[in-house]
C-alpha positions as MATLAB code, in Angstrom:
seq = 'XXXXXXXXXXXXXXXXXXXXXXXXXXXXXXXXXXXXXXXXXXXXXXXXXXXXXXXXXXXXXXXXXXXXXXXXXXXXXXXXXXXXXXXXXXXXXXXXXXXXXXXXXXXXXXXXXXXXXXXXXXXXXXXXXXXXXXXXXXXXXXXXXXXXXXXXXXXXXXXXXXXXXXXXXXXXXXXXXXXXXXXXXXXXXXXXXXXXXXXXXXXXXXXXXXXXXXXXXXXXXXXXXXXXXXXXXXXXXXXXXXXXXXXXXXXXXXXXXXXXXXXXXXXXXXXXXXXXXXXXXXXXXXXXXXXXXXXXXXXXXXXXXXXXXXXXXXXXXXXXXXXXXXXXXXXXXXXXXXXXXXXXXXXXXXXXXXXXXXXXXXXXXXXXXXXXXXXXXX';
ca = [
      -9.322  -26.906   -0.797;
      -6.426  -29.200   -2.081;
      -4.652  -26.904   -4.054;
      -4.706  -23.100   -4.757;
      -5.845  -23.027   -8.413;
      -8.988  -24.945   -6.850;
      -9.322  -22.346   -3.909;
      -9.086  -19.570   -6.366;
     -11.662  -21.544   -9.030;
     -14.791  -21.056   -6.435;
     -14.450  -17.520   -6.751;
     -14.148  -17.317  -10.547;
     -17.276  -19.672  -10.865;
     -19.274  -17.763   -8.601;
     -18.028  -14.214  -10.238;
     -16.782  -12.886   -7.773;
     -14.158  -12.159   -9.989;
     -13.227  -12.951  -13.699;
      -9.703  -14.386  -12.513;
      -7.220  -13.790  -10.629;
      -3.508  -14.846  -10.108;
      -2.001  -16.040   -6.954;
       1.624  -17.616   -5.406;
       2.448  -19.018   -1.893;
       6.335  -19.286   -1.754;
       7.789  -21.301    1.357;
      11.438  -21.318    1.132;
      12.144  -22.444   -2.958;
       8.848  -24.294   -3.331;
       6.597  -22.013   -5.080;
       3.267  -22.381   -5.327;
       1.581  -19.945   -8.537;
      -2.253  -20.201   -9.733;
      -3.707  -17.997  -12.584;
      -7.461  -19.374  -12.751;
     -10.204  -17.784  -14.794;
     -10.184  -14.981  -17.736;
      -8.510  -11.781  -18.134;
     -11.434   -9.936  -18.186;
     -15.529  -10.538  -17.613;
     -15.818  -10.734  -21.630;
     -13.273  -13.642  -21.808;
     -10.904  -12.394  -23.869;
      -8.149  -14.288  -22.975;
      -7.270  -16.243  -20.258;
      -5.709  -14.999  -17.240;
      -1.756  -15.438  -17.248;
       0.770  -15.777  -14.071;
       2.633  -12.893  -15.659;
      -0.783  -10.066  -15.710;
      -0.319   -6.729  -14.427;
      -2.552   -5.806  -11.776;
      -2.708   -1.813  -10.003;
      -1.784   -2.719   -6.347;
      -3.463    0.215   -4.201;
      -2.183    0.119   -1.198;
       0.238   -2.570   -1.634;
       2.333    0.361   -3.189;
       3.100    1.377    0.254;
       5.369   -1.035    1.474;
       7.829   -0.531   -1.725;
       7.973    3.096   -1.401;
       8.603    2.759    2.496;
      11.667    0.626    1.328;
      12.818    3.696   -0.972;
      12.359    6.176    2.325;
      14.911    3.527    4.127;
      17.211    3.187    1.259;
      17.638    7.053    2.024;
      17.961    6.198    5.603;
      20.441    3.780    4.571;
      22.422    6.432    2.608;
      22.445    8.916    5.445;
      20.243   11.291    3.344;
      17.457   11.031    5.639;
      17.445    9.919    9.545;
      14.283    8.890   11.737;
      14.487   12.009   13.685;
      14.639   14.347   11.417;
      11.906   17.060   10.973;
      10.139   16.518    7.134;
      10.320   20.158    6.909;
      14.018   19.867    5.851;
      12.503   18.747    2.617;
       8.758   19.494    2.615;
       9.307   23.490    3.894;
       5.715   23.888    3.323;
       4.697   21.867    6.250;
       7.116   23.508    8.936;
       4.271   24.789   10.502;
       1.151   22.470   11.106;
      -1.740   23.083   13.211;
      -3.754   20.712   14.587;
      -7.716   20.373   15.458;
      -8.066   21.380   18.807;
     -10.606   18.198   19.378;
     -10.346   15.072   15.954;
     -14.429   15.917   15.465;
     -13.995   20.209   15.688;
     -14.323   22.267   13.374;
     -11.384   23.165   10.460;
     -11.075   26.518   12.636;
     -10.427   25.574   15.757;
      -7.102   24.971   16.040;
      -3.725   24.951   17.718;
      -0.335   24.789   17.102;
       1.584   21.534   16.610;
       3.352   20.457   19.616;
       6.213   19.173   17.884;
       7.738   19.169   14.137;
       6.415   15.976   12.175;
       9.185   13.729   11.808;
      10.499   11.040    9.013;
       9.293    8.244   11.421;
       6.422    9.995   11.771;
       4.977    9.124    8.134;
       7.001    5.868    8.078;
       4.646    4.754   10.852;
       1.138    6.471    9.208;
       1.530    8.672   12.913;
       2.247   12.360   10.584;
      -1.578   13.892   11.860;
      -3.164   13.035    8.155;
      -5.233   10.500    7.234;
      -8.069    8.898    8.008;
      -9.809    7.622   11.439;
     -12.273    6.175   12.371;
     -14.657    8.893   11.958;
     -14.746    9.257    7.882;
     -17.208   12.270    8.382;
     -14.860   14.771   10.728;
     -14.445   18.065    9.431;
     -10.463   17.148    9.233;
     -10.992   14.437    6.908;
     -13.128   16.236    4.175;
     -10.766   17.930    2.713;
      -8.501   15.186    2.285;
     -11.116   13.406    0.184;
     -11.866   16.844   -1.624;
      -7.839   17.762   -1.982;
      -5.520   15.096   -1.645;
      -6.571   11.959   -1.576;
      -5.236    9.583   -4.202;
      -7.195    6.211   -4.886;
      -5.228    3.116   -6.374;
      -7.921    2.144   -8.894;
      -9.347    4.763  -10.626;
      -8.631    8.398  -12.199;
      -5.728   10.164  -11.040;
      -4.968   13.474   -9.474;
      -3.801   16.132  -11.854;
      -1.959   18.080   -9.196;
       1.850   17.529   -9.170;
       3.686   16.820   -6.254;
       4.513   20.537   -5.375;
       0.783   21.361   -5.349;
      -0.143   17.872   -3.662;
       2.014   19.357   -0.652;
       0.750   23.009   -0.749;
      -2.814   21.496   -0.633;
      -1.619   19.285    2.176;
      -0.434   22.395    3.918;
      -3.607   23.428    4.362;
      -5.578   21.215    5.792;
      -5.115   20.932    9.475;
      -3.635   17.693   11.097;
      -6.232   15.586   13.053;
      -3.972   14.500   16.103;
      -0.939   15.769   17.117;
       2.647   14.189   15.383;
       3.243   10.654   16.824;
      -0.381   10.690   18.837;
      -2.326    8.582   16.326;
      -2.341    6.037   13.997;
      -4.138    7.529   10.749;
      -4.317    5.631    7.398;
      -3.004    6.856    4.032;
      -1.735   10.272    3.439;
       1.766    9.817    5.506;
       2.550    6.966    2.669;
       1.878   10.138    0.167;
       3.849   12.139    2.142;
       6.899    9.691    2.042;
       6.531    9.568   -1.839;
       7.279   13.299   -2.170;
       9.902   13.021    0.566;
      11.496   10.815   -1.097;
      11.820   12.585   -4.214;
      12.931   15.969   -2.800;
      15.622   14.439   -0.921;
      16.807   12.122   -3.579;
      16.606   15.226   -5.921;
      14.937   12.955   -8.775;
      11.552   12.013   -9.363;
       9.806    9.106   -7.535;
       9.734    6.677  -10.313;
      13.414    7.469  -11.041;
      14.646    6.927   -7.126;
      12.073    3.795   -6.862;
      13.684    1.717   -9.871;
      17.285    2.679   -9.207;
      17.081    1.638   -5.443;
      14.467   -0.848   -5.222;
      13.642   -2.592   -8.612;
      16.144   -2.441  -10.894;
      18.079   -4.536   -8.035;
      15.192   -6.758   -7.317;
      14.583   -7.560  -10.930;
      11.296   -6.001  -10.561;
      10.954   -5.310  -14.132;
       7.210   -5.196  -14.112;
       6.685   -2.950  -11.375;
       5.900    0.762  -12.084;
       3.634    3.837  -11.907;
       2.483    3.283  -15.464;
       2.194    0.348  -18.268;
       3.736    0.833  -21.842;
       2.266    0.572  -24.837;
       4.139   -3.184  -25.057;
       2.827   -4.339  -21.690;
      -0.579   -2.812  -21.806;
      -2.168   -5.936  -22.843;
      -0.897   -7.450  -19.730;
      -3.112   -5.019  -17.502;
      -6.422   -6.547  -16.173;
      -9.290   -3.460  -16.320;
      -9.938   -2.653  -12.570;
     -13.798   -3.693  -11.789;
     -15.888   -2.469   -8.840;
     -18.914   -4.043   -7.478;
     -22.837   -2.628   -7.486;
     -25.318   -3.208   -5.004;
     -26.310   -6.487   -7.241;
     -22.822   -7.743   -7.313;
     -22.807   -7.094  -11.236;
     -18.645   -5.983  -12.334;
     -18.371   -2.719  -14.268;
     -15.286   -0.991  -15.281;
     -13.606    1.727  -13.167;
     -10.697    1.648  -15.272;
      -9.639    0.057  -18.693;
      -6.080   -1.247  -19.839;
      -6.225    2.078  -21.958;
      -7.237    4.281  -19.009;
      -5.237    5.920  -16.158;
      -2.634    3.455  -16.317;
      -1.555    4.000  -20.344;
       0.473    7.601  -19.409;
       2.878    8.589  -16.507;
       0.954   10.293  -13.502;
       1.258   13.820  -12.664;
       1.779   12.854   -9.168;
       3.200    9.512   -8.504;
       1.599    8.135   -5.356;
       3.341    6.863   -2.673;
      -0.063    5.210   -1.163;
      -0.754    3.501   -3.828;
      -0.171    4.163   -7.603;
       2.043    1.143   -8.475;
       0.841   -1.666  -10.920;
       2.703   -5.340  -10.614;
       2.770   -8.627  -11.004;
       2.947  -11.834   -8.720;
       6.737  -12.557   -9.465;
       7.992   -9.085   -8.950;
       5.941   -9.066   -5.445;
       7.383  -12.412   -4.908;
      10.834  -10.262   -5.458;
      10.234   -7.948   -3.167;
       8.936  -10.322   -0.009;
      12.066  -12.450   -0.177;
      14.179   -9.305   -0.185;
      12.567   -8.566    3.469;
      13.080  -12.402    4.078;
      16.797  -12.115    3.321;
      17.229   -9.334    6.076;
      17.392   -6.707    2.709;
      20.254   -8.445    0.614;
      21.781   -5.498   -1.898;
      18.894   -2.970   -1.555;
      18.619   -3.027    2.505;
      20.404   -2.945    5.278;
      19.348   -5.652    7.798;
      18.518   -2.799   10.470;
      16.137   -1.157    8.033;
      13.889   -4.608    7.564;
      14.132   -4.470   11.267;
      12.495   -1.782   11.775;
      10.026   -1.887    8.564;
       8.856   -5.311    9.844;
       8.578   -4.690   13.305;
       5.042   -2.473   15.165;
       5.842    0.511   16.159;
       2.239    1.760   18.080;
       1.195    1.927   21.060;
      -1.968   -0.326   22.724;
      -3.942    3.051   22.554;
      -2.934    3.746   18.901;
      -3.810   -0.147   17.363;
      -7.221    0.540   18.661;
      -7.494    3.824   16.533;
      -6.669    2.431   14.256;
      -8.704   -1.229   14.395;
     -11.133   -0.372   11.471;
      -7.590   -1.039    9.291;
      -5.716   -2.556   11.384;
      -8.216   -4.872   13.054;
      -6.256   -5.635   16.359;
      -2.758   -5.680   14.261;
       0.081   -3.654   14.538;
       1.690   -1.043   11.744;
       5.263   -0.985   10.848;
       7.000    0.679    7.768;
       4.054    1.131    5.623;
       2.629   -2.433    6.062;
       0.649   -4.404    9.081;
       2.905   -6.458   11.346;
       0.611   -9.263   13.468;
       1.108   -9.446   16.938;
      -1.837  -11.896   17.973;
      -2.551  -15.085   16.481;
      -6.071  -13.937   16.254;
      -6.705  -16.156   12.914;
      -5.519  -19.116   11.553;
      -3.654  -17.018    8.935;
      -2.413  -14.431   12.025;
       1.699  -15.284   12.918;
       3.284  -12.722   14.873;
       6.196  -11.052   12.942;
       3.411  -11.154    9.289;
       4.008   -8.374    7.080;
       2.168   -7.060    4.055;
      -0.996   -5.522    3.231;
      -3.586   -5.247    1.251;
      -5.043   -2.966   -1.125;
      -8.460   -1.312   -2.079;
      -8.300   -2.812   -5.823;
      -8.407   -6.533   -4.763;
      -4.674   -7.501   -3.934;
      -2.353   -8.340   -1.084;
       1.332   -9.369   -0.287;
       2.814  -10.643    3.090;
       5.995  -11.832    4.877;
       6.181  -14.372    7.447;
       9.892  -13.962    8.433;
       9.149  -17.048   11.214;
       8.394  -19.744    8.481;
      10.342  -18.183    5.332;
       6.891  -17.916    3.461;
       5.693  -15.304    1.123;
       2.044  -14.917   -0.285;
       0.913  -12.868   -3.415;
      -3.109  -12.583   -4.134;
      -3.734  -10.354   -7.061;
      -7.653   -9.770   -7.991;
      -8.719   -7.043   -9.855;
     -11.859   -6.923   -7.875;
     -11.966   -3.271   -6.032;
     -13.026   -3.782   -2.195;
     -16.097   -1.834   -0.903;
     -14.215   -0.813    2.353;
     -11.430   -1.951    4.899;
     -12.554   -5.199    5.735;
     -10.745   -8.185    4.568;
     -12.686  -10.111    1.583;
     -14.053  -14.137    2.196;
     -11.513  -14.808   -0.856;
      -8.817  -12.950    1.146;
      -9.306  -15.301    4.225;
      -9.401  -17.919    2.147;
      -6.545  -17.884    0.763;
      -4.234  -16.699    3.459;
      -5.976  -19.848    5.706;
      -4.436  -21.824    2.752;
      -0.955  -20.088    2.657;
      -1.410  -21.267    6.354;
      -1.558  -24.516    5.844;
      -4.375  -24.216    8.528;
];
């Protein structure tokens, strides 16, 4: 593969996907490929500047908004989330991750700010998708990056949370998804403004992440690629149009993954973390945000996600070189509609791959390794 528009071309002629667009930036060379069409009709072709809806890409910026708080000395690692979220001063937790929703104890401690920073809160999900803990997050809470939205607003996205009992105890376990939620309503109730409204003051205003937000305006909506998913054939269908969730402001902003962006404002973001934080950051925050925070016993959990990586601040952090792409210090992540971002703080690079593709479960995609073997140089 000489170059990335050819790399990315093989996919678009196969159909995997209509297009895509995609940058590797090492130091100021910058790398950007937009290959194939906006959409499966061909409508137009697709442009470097398209909005795609991240998923869980989301979850690294709003992890930078709980640390800009941090920052500010609004929030501290140690502090109990009850402070702000007074509904959940009182978890209980599973007495065994597969019992029953009844058999339960106390929380041994008070879930702390680090706690959902590092996806270690008691919520989310396993590697058992059918314990009785994990139902009702599906059925109550859960918020997916690609399709409809919930229609329950923050305050009664955390009362439902309140009522589902954790899975492990605070800090025991690794658990994907609903901490990043959690951090999006944290941040809001201790900024005292919405999410949106914290997010671009702190983050993108500063960044000059102009394109990146929790809904597209009438102006920019032909920007927005429609969000496909795969059948069992391999044949695209919509989950959601230009004109569909994305057109009007959620009623609950999701910290996990409601964001929609483009390749330059991602490319914002990573060299941000590659300048130690500049204006929005201090360099003590990327620290910590880029660095793993779990235990041996907690990566394995977690391994259907993390597949033998570590977790951070709301994003991966490699700690093995177990593929060619694989540098210890990498941070980023992916996300369930088809798009990923990383860091490698030890050779100044940053990598942006924006599909709008929808991924049929937590393993990494052949056009994902692809291109990160690329960004590699390997």
């Amino acid at each position: 593969m000489s170059t990335l528009h050819t790399l990315l071309e093989k996919y678009t002629a196969d159909g995997t996907f209509p297009g895509a667009v995609a940058l590797v930036a090492r130091g100021e060379e910058v790398e950007v490929a937009a290959v194939g069409s906006r959409d499966t009709e061909g409508s137009a072709p697709m442009a470097p500047d398209a909005l795609f809806r991240l998923a869980s890409v989301t979850k690294p910026i709003v992890a930078a908004a709980v640390l800009a708080l941090v920052d500010d000395g609004v929030l501290a690692l140690e502090d109990p989330i009850a402070r702000w979220l007074p509904e959940l001063a009182s978890p209980v937790v599973v007495r065994t991750p597969s019992g029953p929703l009844d058999d339960v104890v106390p929380a041994a401690r008070p879930i702390t700010v680090e706690d959902v920073l590092t996806s270690r809160s008691g919520w989310g999900f396993g590697p058992d998708f059918t314990a009785p803990a994990v139902q009702p997050l599906f059925a109550d809470v859960m918020v997916y990056g690609g399709g409809p939205r919930p229609t329950a607003d923050p305050d009664a996205w955390v009362a439902n949370l309140a009522g589902i009992p954790l899975q492990r105890q605070p800090g025991e376990a690794f658990l994907y998804n609903a901490s990043s939620d959690v951090q999006g309503v944290l941040v809001a109730r201790a900024a005292k403004r919405p999410l949106p409204e914290f997010l671009a003051e702190r983050i993108l205003r500063p960044l000059g992440m102009a394109d990146t937000a929790f809904h597209v305006p009438p102006a920019d909506r032909h920007r927005l690629t429609p969000y496909y998913q795969a059948g069992p054939d391999g044949a695209l269908t919509v989950a959601d149009a230009p004109d569909g969730s994305w057109a009007t402001p959620p009623v609950f902003p999701s910290g996990a993954g409601g964001l929609v962006s483009t390749a330059a404002d991602l490319l914002a973001f990573g060299r941000m973390l590659l300048a130690g934080g500049g204006d929005v950051l201090s360099p003590d925050a990327v620290r910590r945000m880029t660095t793993d925070h779990l235990t041996p016993a907690q990566r394995e959990g977690g391994s259907l996600f993390l597949q033998g990586q570590g977790w951070g601040y709301g994003g991966s952090v490699d700690i093995t070189a177990a593929e060619p792409w694989n540098v210890p210090g990498r941070y980023g992540w992916v996300g369930g509609t088809g798009t990923a971002a990383h860091v490698v703080p030890s050779t100044g690079t940053v990598t942006v791959l924006l599909t709008p593709r929808g991924l049929a479960g937590p393993a990494f995609t052949d056009y994902m390794r692809d291109f990160w073997t690329y960004a590699a140089g390997a």
